[in-house]
Structure formats: structure tokens, C-alpha cells
Phi, psi and omega in degrees: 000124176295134186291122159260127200302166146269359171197085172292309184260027155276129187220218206269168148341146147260005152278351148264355148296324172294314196284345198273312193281314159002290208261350204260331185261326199080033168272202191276116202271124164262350185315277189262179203263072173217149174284154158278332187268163198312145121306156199278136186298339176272000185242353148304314182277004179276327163283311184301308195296339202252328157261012151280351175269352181086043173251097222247317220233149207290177196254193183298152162301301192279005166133166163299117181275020158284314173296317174311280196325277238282344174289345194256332176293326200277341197279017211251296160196107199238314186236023202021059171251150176262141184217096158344097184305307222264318218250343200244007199222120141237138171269103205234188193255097160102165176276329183317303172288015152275309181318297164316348188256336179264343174288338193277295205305342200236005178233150184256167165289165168085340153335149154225157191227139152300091155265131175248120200267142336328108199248145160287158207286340192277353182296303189307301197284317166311306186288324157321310194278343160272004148104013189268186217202141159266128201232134181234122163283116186271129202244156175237153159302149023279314205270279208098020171324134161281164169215081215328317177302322164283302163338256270259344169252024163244037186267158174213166191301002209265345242268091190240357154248129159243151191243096155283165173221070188241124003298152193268131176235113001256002185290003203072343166286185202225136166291114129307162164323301206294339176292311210273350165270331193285339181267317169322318180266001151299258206328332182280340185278342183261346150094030187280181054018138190225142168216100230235094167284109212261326200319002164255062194291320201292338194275061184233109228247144158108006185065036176270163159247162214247119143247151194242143196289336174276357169256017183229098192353277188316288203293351170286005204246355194221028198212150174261124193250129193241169170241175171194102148356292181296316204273318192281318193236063189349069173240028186313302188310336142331299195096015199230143182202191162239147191230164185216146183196177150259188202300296174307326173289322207290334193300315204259337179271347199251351161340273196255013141297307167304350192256353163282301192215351154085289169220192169233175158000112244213318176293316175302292175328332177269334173288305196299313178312300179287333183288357204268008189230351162298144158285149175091351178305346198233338206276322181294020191279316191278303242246305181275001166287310196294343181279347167289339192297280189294358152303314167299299179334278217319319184294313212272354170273312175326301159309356165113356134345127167273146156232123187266134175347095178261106155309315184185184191061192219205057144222167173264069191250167233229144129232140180258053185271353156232030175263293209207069171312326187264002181297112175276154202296326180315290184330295163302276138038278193293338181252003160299295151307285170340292201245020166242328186093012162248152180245171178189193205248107181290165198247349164293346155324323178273355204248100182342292194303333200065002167357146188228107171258020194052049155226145182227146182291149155227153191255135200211016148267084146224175198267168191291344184278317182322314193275000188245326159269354149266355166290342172279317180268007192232001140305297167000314198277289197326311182314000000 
């Protein structure tokens, strides 16, 4: 019997088509969103020590509870909330499956979720695969503002989710108080659901602050907040994130959790658990992202680069409107690689329609040697 996809017009990624044509050219991949540099040599000897102690076997489903406390001490204090470690925390692998396990747990067919674009990419294809319908708001450049009315007058009786992304990757902005009251009295009034993907919580500049949907009495009662490990302990590969809900969601997530991956890593977990209770692992994080930010900045205006205000997350984004105006972003993207040798994200990637504002994503988690031959090479468009 012949298969019918279930996404007929997906094919890979475009962080694997960039970092592929990357590797494919030598150019320097600035593309996709992973650091070059080291994990901290104690959270490496922290997994070696945890498996050499036998810790081997699988952990608890909802997680090791040495890591919930310590995840429940840092969000105490980070966002002063109090959070139930045994009933309100799971650990799952990576944020991408927290994400997916609360759009499955929670949506039906014929259902719809509230997506706001620039969106990552993993929102859609979740909600699609639950037989659900994606409503998408397009937010723009430069500020990348919301704009509630518009949310709320694409809400419908189908309407049973909504998905944010603060800090947002890519536009980099940040939810004021007044976005987190506005969505809040959306959801209450629409009776919704919230699912408030977070994983730059840390990454945040300018001595601005992460409010998190988990500081606001209404939306904690009704929203799932997810994290990630890999993006806070420059570890993408690990795999490991978190989801924080309150009892009744976390009860339905943890459902159809045991039946995706049952538990995680049982060693990482034991590792992760002791780096978190060192102080400084996570708060110096924003002062050492941001000097990398401004390190970059200084190359892509040398090269001739508009740039817009990055707030957070370890991304840049550019516009190359007086390098190569006639370029739709893909179009700039592929020929960046090619013929400068850095590779980046066009940002209409994140956008259903593919819009073209004339911007591309840049990656600023890297070591300085990294940003220093692409900054050498992206003199080149100034020459």
C-alpha cells in the first residue's frame, strides 16, 4: 500500500540546507544555532563521574529528582516563582520533544493553535501531525511588535492553543509586562491554552529582563513553559530540556511522554543536576553572550549591514539592502555562501508565505577566532 505523506511539501530543513551548502563550499558556518566552543570542563567530568558511579539505568520518567529541585531553585531564582519539583517538571530530550508532546497532548483533529511568525520551524509540522489546523500572525520588521488585536481577532471557537516565543528566535525581541498581560486576558477570555517556548531565557542584553509566562499569576495556571539545557550549557547535542506546567497539564504531558522516550540520559542528568547548584553557571551568561553580539556587530556595519536591535537569544539579524537589493533573502543566503564564504538564515524561512524583508540571521555563539575570519571575509562586500 502506498504511503501518504503526511507533509508532502517538507523536505529538510534550512539549517540543514545552509550548514550542508557550508560544508559543501568551506564556507564559515554562521547558519545554524549551535556554539564551536567547549562545554565547561566540569560539566563534562560530571557525566564521566556519574558513569562511572553506575549511574546507567534508566532515570524516573519525569526526571531525576535532584535535577527538578535544582531547576525549581534556579527559576525561584531567576523569575521568583515557586514550582513544584515532583508534580510540575519534566525532563524530557531536548526542548524540541517538550515542545511536541504538549502541542500532541493537547490538540485534536480539526483543532487550532495560534502560531506568531517568525516562528521556528518545529511548530507547524506538530500541529499538522495532530490532524490540527496552524493559524499563523505575522509579526514584522524592524521591532517585531505584537499585535493582540490581531491575535485575538484571528481567534475562533476551534481556537485551543496558542504558541509563543519569548525570547523570540529570530526576531530577538522580548514580551514587555503589557504583552504578558495581553495574552493573558486573551487566553482567559477565549478559555486557551498557552505554550511559551523560552530556551533563550538566559540570553538577554542590555540590562533588559526574560519575563516568563510562569511570573504571571493567569498564565501560569494555564501554560506550558518549555526550556533547554543545550541552548543555557552551550550543549546542543545532549538533547535535553524541560517542560514546567502546573499539575493538571504536566499530569497530560507526562501521559504521552512516557510513550515518546519513557526517560532521558540518567548520567547527563546527574551531571546537570550538580552543575546547577554551582553558583554563576547560568547568570553570567547574558554579559558573556552580549560581548560576542558586540563583537560581531563591528564586522557586519563594516560590511555594509543594517542591523537590527538583538535583545536576545545568540542571533544578529542584517539587512543587506545596500549590499545586494536585488537578492530575495534565500537568494542573498546562497550567494553569501557561495561567493563571500559565511553562510546565515534568511529569515523568511521562518515565515509560511517565505516574505522577503531583506534579512538574514547571523549566529554570534562562537569563539572569537571563528567571528574573526568571518568578519574578514565579509570585508569583502565593503572592498
Amino acid at each position: 500500500m502506498p504511503l501518504q505523506s503526511k507533509f508532502p511539501d517538507l523536505g529538510l530543513t534550512i539549517f540543514s540546507r545552509m550548514s550542508a551548502l557550508a560544508a559543501e563550499t568551506g564556507a564559515i558556518n554562521l547558519s545554524q544555532g549551535f556554539p564551536d566552543f567547549a562545554v565547561d570542563a566540569g560539566l563534562i567530568d560530571g557525566v564521566h563521574a556519574a558513569m562511572q558511579a553506575g549511574h546507567n539505568q534508566y532515570a524516573p520518567m519525569p526526571g531525576l529528582p535532584a535535577l527538578r529541585q535544582a531547576i525549581a531553585a534556579k527559576l525561584q531564582a531567576s523569575q521568583g516563582v515557586d514550582v513544584d519539583a515532583e508534580r510540575e517538571i519534566t525532563i524530557t530530550a531536548g526542548a524540541t520533544q517538550a515542545l511536541y508532546t504538549a502541542i500532541a497532548a493537547v490538540l485534536r483533529s480539526d483543532d487550532e493553535a495560534i502560531i506568531i511568525e517568525p516562528a521556528y520551524d518545529s511548530y507547524a509540522p506538530a500541529i499538522i501531525a495532530q490532524g490540527a489546523l496552524p493559524v499563523r500572525i505575522s509579526l514584522s520588521a524592524p521591532d517585531f511588535t505584537v499585535d493582540w488585536a490581531q491575535v485575538e481577532a484571528a481567534v475562533t471557537p476551534r481556537t485551543r492553543l496558542i504558541i509563543v516565543n519569548n525570547p523570540n528566535n529570530p526576531a530577538t525581541s522580548l514580551f514587555a509586562q503589557t504583552d504578558l498581560d495581553a495574552l493573558a486576558a486573551l487566553a482567559q477570555r477565549h478559555d486557551l491554552l498557552v505554550l511559551s517556548d523560552e530556551v533563550y531565557e538566559h540570553l538577554v542584553f542590555d540590562g533588559q529582563r526574560h519575563l516568563s509566562v510562569l511570573s504571571h499569576p493567569e498564565l501560569r495556571q494555564r501554560s506550558f513553559a518549555i526550556y533547554s539545557f543545550g541552548k543555557t550549557f552551550h550543549a546542543t547535542g545532549w538533547k535535553i530540556g524541560y517542560c514546567v506546567a502546573p499539575p493538571t497539564l504536566s499530569s497530560e504531558f507526562r501521559k504521552l511522554h512516557q510513550y515518546l522516550v519513557f526517560s532521558v540520559s540518567t548520567p547527563m542528568q546527574v551531571a546537570l543536576a550538580g552543575h546547577l547548584q554551582i553558583a554563576g553557571r547560568w547568570q553570567g551568561l547574558a554579559a558573556f553572550y552580549q560581548a560576542k553580539r558586540d563583537y560581531l556587530i563591528t564586522g557586519l556595519l563594516a560590511a555594509g549591514f543594517t542591523l537590527r536591535p538583538s535583545t536576545s537569544t545568540y542571533f544578529q539579524l542584517a539587512d543587506y539592502s545596500a549590499i545586494r537589493p536585488d537578492l530575495d533573502e534565500l537568494a542573498f543566503a546562497e550567494w553569501l555562501t557561495r561567493e563571500v564564504g559565511v553562510a546565515s538564515i534568511p529569515v523568511s524561512a521562518f515565515y509560511a508565505d517565505g516574505r522577503s524583508q531583506h534579512l538574514v540571521r547571523f549566529c554570534f555563539a562562537k569563539r572569537e577566532a571563528t567571528l574573526d575570519a568571518a568578519m574578514a571575509r565579509l570585508a569583502k562586500l565593503k572592498a
